[in-house]
Structures are given as structure tokens and as C-alpha cells.
TIDRENVO-669240 format. One record per atom (N, C-alpha, C): residue number from 0; residue in one letter; atom name; x, y, z. Coordinates in steps of 0.05 Angstrom, whole numbers. Layout:
+-----+---------+-------+--------+--------+--------+
| num | residuo | atomo |   east |  north |     up |
+-----+---------+-------+--------+--------+--------+
| NUM |       a |    CA |      X |      Y |      Z |
...
+-----+---------+-------+--------+--------+--------+
//
This chain:
+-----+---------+-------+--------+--------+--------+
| num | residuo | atomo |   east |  north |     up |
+-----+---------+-------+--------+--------+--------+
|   0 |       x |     N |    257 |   -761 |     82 |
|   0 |       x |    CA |    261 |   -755 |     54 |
|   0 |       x |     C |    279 |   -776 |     41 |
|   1 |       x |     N |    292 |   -790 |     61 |
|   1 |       x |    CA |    306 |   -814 |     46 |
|   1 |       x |     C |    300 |   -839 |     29 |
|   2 |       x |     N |    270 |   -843 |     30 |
|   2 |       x |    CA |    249 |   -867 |     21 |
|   2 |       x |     C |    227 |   -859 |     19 |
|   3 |       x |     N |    218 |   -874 |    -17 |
|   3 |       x |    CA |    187 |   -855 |    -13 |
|   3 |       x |     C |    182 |   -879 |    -35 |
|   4 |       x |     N |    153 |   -890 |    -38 |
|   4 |       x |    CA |    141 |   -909 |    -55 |
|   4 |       x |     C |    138 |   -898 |    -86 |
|   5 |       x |     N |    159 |   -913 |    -93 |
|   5 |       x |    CA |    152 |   -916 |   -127 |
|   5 |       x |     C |    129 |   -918 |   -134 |
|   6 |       x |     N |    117 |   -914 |   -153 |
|   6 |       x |    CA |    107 |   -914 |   -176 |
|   6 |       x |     C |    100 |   -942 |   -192 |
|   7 |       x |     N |    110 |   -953 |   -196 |
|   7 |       x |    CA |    109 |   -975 |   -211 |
|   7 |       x |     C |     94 |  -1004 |   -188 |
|   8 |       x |     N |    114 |  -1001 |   -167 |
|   8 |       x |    CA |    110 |  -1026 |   -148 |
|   8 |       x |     C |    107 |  -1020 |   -119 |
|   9 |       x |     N |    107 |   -990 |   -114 |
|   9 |       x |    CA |     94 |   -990 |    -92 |
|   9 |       x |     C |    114 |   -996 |    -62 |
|  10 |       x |     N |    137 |   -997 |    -58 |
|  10 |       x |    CA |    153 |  -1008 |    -48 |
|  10 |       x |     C |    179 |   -990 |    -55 |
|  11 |       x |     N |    186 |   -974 |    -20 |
|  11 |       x |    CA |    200 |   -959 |    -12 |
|  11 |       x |     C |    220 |   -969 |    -31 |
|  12 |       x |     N |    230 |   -940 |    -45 |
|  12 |       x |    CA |    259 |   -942 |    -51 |
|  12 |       x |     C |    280 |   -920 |    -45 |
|  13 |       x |     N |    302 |   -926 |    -30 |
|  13 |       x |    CA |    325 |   -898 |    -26 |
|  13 |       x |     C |    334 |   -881 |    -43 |
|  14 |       x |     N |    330 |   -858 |    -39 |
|  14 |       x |    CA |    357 |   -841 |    -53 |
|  14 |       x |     C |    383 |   -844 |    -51 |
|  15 |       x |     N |    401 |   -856 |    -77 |
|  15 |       x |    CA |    429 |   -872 |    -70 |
|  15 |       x |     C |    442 |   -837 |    -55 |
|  16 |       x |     N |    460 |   -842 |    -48 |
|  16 |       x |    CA |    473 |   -822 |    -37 |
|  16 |       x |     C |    490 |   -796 |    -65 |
|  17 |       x |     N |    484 |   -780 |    -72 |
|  17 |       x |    CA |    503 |   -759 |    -93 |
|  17 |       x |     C |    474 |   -757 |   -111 |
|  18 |       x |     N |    450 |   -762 |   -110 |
|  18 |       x |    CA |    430 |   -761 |   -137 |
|  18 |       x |     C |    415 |   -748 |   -118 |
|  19 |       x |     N |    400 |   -723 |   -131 |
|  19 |       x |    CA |    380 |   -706 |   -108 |
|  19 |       x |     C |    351 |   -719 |   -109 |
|  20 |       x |     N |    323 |   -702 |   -102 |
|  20 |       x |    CA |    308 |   -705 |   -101 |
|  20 |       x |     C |    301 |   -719 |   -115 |
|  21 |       x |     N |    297 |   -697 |   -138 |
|  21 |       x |    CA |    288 |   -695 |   -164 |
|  21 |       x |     C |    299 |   -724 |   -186 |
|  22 |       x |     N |    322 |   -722 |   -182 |
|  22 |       x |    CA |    329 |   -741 |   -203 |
|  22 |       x |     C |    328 |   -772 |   -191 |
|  23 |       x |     N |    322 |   -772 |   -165 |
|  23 |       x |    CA |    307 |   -804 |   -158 |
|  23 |       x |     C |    276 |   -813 |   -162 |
|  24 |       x |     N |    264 |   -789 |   -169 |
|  24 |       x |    CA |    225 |   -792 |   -173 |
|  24 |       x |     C |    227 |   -790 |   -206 |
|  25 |       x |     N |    243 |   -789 |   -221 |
|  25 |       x |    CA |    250 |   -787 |   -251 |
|  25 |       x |     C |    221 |   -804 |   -265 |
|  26 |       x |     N |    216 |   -832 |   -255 |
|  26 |       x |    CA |    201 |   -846 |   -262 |
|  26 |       x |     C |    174 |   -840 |   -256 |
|  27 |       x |     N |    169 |   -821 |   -238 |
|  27 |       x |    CA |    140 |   -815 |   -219 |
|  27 |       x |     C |    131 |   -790 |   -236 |
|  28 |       x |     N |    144 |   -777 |   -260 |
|  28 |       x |    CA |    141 |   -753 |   -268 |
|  28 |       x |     C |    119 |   -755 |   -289 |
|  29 |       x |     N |    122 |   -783 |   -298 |
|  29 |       x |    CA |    109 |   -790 |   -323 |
|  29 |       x |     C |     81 |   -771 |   -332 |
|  30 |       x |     N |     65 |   -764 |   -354 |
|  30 |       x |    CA |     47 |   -758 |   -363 |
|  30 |       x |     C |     25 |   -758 |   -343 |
|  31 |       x |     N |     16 |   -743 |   -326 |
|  31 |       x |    CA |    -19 |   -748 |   -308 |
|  31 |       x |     C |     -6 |   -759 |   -280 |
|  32 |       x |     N |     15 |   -761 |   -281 |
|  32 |       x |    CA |     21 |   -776 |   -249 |
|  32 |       x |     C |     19 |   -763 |   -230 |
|  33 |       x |     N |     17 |   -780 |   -205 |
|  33 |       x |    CA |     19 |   -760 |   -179 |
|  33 |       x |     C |     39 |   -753 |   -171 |
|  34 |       x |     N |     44 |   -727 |   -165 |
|  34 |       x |    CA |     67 |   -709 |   -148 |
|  34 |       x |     C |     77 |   -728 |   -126 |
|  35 |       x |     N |     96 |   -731 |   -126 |
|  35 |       x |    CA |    119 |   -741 |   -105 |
|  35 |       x |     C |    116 |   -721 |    -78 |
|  36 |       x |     N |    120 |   -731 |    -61 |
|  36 |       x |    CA |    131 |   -720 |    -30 |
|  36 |       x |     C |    152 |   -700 |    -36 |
|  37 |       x |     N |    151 |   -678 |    -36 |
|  37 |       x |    CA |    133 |   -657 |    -14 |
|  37 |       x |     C |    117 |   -637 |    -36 |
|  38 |       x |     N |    111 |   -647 |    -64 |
|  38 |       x |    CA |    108 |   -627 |    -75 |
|  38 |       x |     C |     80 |   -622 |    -85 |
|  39 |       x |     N |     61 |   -647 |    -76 |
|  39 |       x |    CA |     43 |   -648 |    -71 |
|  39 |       x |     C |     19 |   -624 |    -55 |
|  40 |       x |     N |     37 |   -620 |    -32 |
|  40 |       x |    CA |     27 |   -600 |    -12 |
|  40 |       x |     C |     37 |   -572 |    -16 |
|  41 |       x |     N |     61 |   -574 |    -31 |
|  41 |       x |    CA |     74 |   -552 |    -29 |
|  41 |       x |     C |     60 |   -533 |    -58 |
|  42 |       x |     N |     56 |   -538 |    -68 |
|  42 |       x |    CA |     39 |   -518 |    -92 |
|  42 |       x |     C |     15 |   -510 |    -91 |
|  43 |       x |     N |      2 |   -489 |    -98 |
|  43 |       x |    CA |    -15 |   -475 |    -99 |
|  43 |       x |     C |    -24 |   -458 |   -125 |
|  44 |       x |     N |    -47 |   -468 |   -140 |
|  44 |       x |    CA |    -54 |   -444 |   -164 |
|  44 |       x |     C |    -68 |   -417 |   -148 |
|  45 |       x |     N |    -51 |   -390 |   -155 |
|  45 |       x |    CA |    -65 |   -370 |   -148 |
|  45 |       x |     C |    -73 |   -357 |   -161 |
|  46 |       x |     N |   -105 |   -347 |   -151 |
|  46 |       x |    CA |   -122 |   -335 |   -181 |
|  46 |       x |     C |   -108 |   -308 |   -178 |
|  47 |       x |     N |   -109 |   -300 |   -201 |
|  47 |       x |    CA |    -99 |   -280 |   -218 |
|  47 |       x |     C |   -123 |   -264 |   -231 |
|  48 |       x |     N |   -119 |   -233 |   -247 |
|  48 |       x |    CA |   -127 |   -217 |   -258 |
|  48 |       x |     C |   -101 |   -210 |   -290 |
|  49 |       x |     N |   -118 |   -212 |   -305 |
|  49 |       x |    CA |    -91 |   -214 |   -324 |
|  49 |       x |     C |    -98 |   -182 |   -348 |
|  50 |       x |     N |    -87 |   -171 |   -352 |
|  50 |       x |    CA |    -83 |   -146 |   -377 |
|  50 |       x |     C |    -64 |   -158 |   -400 |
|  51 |       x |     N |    -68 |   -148 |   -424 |
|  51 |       x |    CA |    -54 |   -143 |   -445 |
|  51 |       x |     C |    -53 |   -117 |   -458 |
|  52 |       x |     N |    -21 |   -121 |   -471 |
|  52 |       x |    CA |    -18 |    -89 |   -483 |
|  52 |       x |     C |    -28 |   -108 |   -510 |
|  53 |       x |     N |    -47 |    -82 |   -517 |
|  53 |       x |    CA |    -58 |    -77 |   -548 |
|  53 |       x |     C |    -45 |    -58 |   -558 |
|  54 |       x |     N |    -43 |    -38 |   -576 |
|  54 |       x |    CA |    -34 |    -16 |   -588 |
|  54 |       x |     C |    -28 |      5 |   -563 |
|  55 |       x |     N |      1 |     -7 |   -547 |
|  55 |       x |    CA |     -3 |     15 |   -517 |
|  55 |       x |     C |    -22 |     22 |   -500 |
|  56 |       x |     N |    -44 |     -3 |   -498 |
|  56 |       x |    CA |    -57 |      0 |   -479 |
|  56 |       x |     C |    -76 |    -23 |   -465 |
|  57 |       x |     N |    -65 |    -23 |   -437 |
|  57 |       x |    CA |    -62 |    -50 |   -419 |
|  57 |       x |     C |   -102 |    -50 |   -418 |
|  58 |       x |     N |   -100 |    -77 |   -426 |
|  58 |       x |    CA |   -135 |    -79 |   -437 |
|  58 |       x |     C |   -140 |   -108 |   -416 |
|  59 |       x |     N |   -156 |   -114 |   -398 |
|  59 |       x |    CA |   -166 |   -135 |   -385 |
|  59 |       x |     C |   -171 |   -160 |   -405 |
|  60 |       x |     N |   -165 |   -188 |   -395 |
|  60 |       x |    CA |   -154 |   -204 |   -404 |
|  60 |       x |     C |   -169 |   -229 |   -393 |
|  61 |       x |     N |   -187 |   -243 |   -397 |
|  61 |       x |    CA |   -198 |   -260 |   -387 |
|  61 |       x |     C |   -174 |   -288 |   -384 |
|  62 |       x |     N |   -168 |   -295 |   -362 |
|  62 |       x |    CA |   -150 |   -310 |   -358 |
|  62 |       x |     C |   -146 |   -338 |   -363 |
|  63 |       x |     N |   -173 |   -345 |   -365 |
|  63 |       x |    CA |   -186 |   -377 |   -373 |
|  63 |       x |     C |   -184 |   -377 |   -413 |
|  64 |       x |     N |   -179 |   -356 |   -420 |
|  64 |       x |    CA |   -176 |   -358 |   -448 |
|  64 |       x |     C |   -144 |   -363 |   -457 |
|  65 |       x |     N |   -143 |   -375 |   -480 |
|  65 |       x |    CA |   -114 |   -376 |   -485 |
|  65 |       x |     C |    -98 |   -355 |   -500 |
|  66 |       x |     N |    -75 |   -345 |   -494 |
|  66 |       x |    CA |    -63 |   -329 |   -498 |
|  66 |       x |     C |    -48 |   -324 |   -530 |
|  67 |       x |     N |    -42 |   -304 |   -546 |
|  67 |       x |    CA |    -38 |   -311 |   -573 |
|  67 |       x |     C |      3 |   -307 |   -569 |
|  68 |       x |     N |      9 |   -324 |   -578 |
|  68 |       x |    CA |     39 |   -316 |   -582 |
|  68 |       x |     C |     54 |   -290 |   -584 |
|  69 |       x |     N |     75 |   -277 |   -569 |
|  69 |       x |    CA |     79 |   -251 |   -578 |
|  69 |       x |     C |     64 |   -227 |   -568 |
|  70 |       x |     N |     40 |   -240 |   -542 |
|  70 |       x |    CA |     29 |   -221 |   -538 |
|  70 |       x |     C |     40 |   -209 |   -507 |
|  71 |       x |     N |     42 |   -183 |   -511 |
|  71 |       x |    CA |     62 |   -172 |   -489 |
|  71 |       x |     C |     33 |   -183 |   -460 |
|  72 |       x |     N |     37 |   -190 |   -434 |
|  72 |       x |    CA |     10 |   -181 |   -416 |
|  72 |       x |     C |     24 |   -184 |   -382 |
|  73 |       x |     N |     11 |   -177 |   -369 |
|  73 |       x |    CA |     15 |   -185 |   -346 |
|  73 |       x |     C |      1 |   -191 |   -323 |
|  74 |       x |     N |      3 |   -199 |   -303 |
|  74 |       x |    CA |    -10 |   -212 |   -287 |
|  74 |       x |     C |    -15 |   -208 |   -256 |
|  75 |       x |     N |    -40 |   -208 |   -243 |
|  75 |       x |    CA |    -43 |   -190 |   -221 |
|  75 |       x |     C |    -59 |   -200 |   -203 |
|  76 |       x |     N |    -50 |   -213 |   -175 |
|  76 |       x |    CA |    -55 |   -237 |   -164 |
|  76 |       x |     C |    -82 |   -219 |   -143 |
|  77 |       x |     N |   -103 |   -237 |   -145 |
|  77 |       x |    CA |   -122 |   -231 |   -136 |
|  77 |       x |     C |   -126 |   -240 |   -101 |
|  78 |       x |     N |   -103 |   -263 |    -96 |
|  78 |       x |    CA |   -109 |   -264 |    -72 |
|  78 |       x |     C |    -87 |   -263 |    -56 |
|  79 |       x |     N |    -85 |   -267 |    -30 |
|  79 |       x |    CA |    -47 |   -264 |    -15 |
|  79 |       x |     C |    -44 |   -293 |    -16 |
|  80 |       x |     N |    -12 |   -294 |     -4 |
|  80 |       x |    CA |     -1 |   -315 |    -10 |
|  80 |       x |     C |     23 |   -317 |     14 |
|  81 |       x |     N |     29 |   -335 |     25 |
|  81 |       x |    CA |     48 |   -333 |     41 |
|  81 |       x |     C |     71 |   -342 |     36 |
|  82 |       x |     N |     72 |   -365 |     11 |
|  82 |       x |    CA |     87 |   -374 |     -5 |
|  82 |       x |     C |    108 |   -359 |    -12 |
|  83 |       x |     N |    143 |   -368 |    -11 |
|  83 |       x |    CA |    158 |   -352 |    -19 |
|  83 |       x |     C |    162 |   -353 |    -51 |
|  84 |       x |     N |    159 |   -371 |    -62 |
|  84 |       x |    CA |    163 |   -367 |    -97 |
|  84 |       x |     C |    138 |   -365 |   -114 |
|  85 |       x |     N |    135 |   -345 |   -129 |
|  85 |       x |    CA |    109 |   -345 |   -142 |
|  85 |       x |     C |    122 |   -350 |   -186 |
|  86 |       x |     N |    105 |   -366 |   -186 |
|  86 |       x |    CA |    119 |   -377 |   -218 |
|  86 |       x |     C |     99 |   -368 |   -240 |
|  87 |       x |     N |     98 |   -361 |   -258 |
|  87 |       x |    CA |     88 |   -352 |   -275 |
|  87 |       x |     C |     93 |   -366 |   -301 |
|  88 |       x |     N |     70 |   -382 |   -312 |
|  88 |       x |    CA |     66 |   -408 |   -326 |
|  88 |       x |     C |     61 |   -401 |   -352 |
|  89 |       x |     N |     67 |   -412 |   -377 |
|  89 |       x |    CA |     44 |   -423 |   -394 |
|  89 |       x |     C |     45 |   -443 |   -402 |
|  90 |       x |     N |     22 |   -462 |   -417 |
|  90 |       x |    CA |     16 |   -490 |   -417 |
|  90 |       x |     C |      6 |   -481 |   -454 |
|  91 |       x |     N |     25 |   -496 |   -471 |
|  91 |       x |    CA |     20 |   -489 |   -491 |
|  91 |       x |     C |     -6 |   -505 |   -503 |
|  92 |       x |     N |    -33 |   -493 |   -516 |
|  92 |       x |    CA |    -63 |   -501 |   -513 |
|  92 |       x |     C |    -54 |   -537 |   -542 |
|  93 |       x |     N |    -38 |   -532 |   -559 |
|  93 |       x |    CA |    -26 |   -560 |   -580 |
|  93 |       x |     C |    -19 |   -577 |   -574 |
|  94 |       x |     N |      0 |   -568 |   -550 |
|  94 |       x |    CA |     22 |   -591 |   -554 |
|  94 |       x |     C |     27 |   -598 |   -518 |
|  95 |       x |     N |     14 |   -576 |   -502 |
|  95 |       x |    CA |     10 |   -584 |   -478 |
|  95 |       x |     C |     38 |   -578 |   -472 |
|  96 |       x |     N |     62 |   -573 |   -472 |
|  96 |       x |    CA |     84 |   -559 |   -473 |
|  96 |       x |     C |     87 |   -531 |   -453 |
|  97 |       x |     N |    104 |   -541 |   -422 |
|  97 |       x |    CA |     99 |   -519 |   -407 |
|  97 |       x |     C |    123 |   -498 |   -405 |
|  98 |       x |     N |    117 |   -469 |   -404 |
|  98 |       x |    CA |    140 |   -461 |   -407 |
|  98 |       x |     C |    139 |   -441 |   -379 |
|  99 |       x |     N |    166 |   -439 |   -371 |
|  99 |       x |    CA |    159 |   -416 |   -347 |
|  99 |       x |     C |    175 |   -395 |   -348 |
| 100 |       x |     N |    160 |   -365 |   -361 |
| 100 |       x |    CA |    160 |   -353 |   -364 |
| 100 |       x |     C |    176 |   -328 |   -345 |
| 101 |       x |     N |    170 |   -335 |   -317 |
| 101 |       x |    CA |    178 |   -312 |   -293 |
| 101 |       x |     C |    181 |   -328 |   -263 |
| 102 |       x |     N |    205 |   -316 |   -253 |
| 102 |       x |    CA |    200 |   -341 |   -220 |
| 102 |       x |     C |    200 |   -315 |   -208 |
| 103 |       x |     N |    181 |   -305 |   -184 |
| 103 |       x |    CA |    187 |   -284 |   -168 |
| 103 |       x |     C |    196 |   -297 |   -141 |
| 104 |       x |     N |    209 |   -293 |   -131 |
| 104 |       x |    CA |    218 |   -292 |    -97 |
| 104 |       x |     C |    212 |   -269 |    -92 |
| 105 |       x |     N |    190 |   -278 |    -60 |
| 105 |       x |    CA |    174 |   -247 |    -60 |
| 105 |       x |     C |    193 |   -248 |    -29 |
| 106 |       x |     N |    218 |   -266 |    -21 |
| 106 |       x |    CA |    217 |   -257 |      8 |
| 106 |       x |     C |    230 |   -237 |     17 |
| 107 |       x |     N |    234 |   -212 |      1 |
| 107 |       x |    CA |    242 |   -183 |      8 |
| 107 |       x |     C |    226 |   -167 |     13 |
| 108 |       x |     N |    194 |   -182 |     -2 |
| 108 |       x |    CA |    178 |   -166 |      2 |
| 108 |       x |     C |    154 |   -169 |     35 |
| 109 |       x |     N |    147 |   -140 |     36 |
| 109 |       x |    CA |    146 |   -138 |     63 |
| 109 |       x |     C |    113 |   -139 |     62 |
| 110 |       x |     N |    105 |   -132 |     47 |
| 110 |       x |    CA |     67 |   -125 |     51 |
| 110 |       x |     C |     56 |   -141 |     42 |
| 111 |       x |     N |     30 |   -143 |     41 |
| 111 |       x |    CA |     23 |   -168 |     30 |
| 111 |       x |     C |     19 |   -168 |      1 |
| 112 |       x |     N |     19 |   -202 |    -15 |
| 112 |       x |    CA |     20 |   -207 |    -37 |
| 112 |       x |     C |    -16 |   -199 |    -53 |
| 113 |       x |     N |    -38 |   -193 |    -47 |
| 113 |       x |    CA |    -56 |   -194 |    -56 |
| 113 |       x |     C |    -48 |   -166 |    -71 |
| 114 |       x |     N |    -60 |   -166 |    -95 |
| 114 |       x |    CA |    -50 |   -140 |   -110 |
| 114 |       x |     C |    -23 |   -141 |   -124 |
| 115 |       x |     N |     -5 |   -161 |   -119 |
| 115 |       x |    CA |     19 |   -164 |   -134 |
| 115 |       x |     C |     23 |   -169 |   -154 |
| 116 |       x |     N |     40 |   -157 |   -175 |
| 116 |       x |    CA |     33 |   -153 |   -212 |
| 116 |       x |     C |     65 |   -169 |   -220 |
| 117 |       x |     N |     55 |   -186 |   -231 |
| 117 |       x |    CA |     76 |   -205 |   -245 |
| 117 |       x |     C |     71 |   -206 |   -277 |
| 118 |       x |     N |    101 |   -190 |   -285 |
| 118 |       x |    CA |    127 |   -179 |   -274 |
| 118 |       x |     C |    118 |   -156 |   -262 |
| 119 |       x |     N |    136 |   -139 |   -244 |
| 119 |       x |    CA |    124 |   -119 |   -229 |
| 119 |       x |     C |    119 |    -85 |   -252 |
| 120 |       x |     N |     94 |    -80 |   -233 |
| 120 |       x |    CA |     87 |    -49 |   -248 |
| 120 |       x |     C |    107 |    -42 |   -266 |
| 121 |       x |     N |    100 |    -25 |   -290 |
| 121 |       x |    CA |    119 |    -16 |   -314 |
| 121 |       x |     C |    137 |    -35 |   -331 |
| 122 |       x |     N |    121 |    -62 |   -325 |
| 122 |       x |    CA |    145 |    -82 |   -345 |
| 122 |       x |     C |    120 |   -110 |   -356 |
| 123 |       x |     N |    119 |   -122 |   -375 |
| 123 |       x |    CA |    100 |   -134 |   -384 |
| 123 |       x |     C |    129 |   -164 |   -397 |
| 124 |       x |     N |    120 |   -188 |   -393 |
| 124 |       x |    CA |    128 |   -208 |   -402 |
| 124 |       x |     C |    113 |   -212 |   -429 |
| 125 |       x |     N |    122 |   -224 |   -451 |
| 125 |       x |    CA |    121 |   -236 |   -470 |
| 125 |       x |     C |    113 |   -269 |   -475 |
| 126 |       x |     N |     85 |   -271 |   -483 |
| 126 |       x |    CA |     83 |   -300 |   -485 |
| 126 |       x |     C |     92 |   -315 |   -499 |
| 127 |       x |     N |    102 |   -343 |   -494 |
| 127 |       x |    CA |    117 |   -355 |   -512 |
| 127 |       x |     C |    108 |   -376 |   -535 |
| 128 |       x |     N |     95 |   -378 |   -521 |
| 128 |       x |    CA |     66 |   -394 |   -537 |
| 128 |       x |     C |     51 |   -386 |   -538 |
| 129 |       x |     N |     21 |   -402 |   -558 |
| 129 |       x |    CA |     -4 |   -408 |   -560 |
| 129 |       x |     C |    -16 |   -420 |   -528 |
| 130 |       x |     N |    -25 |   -405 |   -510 |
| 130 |       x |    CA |    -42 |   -427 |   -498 |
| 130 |       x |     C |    -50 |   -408 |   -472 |
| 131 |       x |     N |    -59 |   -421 |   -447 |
| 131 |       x |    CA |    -65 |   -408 |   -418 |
| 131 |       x |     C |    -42 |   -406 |   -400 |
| 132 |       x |     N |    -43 |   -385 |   -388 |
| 132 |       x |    CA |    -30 |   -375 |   -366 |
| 132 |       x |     C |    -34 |   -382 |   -337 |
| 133 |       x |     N |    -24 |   -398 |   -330 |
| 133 |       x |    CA |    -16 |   -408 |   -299 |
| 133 |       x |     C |     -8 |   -391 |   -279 |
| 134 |       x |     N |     -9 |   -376 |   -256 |
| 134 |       x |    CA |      9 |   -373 |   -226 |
| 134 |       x |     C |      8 |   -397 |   -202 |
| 135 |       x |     N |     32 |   -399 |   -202 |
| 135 |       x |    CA |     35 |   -415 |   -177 |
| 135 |       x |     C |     50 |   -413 |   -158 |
| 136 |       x |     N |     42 |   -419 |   -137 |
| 136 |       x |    CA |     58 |   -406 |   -106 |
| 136 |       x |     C |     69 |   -436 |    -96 |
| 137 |       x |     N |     97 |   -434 |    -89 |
| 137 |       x |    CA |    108 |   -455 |    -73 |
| 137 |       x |     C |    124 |   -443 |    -54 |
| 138 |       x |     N |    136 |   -466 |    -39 |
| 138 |       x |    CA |    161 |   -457 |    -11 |
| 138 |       x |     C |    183 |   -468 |    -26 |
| 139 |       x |     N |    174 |   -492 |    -43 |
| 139 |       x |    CA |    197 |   -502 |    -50 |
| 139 |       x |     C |    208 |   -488 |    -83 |
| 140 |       x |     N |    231 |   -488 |    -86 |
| 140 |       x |    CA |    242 |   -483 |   -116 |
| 140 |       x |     C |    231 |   -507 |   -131 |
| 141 |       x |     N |    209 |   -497 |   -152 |
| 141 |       x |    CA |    201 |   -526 |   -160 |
| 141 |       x |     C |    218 |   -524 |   -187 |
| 142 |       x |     N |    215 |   -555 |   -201 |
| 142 |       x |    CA |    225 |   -560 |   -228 |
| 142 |       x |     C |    213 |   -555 |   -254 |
| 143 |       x |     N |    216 |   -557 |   -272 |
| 143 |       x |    CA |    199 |   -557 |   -294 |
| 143 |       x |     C |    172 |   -582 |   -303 |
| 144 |       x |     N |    192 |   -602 |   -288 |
| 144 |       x |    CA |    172 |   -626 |   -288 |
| 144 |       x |     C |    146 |   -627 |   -274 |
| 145 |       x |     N |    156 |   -619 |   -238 |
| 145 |       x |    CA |    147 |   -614 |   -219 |
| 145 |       x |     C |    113 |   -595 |   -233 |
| 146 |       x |     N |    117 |   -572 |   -231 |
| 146 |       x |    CA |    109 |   -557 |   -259 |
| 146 |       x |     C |     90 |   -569 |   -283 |
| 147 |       x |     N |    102 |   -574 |   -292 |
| 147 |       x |    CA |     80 |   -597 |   -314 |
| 147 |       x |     C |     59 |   -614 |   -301 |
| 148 |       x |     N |     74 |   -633 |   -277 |
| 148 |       x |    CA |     57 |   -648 |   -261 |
| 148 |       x |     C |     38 |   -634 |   -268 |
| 149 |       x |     N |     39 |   -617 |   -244 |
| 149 |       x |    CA |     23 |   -607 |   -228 |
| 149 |       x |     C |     -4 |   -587 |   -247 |
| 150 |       x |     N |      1 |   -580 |   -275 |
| 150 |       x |    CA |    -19 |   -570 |   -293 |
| 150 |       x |     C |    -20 |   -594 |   -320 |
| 151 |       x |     N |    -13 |   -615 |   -311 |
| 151 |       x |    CA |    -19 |   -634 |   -328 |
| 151 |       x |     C |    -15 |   -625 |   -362 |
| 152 |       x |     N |     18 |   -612 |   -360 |
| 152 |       x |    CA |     29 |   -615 |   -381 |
| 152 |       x |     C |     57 |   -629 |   -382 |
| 153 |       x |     N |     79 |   -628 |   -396 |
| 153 |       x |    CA |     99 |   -642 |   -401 |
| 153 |       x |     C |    125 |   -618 |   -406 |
| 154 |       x |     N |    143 |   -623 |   -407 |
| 154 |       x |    CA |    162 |   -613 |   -412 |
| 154 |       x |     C |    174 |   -621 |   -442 |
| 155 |       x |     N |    180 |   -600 |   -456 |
| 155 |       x |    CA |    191 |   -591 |   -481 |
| 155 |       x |     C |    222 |   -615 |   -480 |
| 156 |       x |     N |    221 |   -623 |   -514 |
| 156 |       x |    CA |    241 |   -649 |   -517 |
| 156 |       x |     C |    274 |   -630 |   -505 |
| 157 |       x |     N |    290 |   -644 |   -503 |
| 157 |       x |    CA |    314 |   -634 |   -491 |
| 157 |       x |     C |    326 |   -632 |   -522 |
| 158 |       x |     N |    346 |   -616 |   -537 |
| 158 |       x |    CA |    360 |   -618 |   -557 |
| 158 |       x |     C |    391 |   -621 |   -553 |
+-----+---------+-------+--------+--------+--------+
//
């Protein structure tokens, strides 16, 4: 993990010593780029089943559609996962703007993940945007960038 090929030129460069992962691949994050070492392997989109509350009542949700702002819904993973963090995305459909909505750490949990409702039974997240809903399973704590990579959006300007 100490040297890994830039981006630009192709030619190992170190992590100086006190700067983590993350903030030495800064340049590799760019718009459409490829995921850096280890995060490449380490993510996973897991299909999902998605509901929305309409007037108090959780209505099936075609997941490939984009979501309307403000709309309460939640999400219900169709397959297992062995992955300890499961993230819960949206990719705003304008501006391409990713926001992450929910991080679950499932490693308390004991049975398996297929059937698992994100946020759990009796509680519904709020979308933050206009756009589609993402789950993703990693080992690693990923970033926001990491994240974007990986659904080929960007991260929101810093203020």
C-alpha cells in the first residue's frame, strides 16, 4: 500500500509519511477515472427492491427510475452480501451530485443480509435529491469520492 501508479504518468509514487490513503490518490479521483487500489475490488452494487410512502402507504418503487425530492422510501436488498458496510446512495439525475444518504455496518448482524431493509423495518429515509438510488456493499469505509467514482458521479462543491 505504500506505492501505487499515478494517473497522469504512470510511475510509482509513495505515500509521504502523515497523508492517508485517500488524500495521496486526490489526483486519480478525477471525473470517469479508475478506482485506485483496493477500491476497485472492494465495492459491490447490490440489487435492491425499493417502496415509497405515498399518503401512508409503502407502494413498490421501480428502482431504475429516479426518485422525486422529499420523497420518504426505503430499500430492500434482494441478494446476501458478506460485505461489512452497506451504503445507501443517491446520484442526483442534473447535476450528477452524489449524496449518501445511510452507512449500515451490518457486523452485529448475525443472519443473512438477503431481505435486509435499509433503513431498518419501521423507519423510511428521505431523499435528498432529484435522481436514482444506489446500494453498495464494501469491507472498506469508503469516501465520498471513492463513491462517486465508482457510480460515475462527483462530489458536491465544498463551501
Amino acid at each position: 500500500m505504500g506505492t501505487s501508479a499515478s494517473e497522469d504518468d504512470k510511475t510509482p509514487i509513495a505515500i509521504p509519511r502523515g497523508r492517508s490513503f485517500e488524500r495521496a490518490f486526490d489526483r486519480s479521483f478525477a471525473h470517469s477515472a479508475p478506482l485506485p487500489p483496493p477500491y476497485q475490488l472492494a465495492i459491490e452494487d447490490m440489487p435492491f427492491q425499493m417502496a415509497v410512502l405515498e399518503d401512508n402507504v409503502a407502494r413498490d418503487y421501480e428502482h431504475d427510475r429516479a426518485l422525486v425530492q422529499a420523497a420518504w422510501f426505503a430499500a430492500t436488498l434482494s441478494a446476501a452480501t458478506q460485505k461489512r458496510y452497506l451504503y445507501l446512495v443517491q446520484k442526483e439525475t442534473q447535476t450528477g451530485v452524489v449524496v449518501l444518504l445511510l452507512l449500515y455496518d451490518r457486523s452485529a448482524l448475525a443472519e443473512d443480509t438477503c431481505g435486509l431493509r435499509l433503513p431498518p423495518s419501521g423507519a423510511w429515509v428521505r431523499a435528498v435529491v432529484d435522481g436514482l438510488v444506489h446500494v453498495l456493499a464494501s469491507d472498506l469505509v469508503l469516501t465520498r469520492k471513492s463513491i462517486a467514482a465508482w457510480i460515475g458521479g462527483h462530489e458536491p462543491p465544498y463551501m
